[in-house]
C-alpha positions as CSV (number, residue, x, y, z in Angstrom):
1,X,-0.8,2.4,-38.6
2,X,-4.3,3.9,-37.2
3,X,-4.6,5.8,-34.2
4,X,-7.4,5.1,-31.7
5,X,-9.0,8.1,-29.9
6,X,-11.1,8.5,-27.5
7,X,-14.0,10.8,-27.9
8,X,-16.7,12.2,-25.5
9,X,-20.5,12.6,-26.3
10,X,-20.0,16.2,-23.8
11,X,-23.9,16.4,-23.8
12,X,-24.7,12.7,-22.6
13,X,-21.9,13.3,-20.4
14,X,-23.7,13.4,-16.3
15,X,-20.4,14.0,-14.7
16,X,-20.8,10.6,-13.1
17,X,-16.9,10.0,-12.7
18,X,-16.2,6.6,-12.9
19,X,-14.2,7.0,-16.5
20,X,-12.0,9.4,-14.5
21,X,-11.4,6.6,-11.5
22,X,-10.9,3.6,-14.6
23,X,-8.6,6.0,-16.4
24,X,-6.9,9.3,-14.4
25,X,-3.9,9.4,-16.4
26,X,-6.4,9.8,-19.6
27,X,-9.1,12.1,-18.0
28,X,-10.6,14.6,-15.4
29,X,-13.7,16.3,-14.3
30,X,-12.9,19.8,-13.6
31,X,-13.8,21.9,-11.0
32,X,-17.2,22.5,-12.4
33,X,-17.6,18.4,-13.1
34,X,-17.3,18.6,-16.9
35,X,-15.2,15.6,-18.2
36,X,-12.0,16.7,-19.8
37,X,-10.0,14.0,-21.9
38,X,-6.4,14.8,-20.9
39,X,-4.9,12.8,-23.6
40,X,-7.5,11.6,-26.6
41,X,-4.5,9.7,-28.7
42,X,-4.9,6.3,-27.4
43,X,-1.9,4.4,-27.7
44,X,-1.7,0.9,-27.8
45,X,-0.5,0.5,-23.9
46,X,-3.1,2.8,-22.8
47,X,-6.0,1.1,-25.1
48,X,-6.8,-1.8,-22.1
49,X,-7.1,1.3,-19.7
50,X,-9.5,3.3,-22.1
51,X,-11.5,0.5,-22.7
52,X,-12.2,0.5,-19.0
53,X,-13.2,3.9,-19.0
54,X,-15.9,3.5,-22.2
55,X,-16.9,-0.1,-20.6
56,X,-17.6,2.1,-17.3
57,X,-19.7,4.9,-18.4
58,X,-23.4,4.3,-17.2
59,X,-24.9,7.0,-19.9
60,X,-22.2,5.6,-22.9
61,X,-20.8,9.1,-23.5
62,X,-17.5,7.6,-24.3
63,X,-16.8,5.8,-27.3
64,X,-13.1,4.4,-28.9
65,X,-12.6,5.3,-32.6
């Protein structure tokens, strides 16, 4: 069985937020607005909710693998 993760591009990342509102229980901006992936192991009940978040991203820093 594969595991999906989810992996951040931390560069392209603008802080924008909108991952973090599609999918709190998998991520976070901190206090200083950097994205923080709380839980990268996707599994497969959570994979509908991470799609959200990559779909979301306006600068694609997100991406399933």
């Amino acid at each position: 069985m594969s595991t999906t993760r989810i992996e951040l591009d931390r560069p392209r990342c603008e802080g924008h937020g909108l991952c973090e509102e599609a999918a709190p229980d998998l991520m976070h901006l901190d206090d200083d607005g950097e994205l923080v992936i709380d839980r990268p192991e996707i599994d497969e009940a959570d994979l509908p909710t991470a799609q959200d978040a990559v779909r979301v991203c306006p600068v694609a820093a997100l991406k399933l693998v």
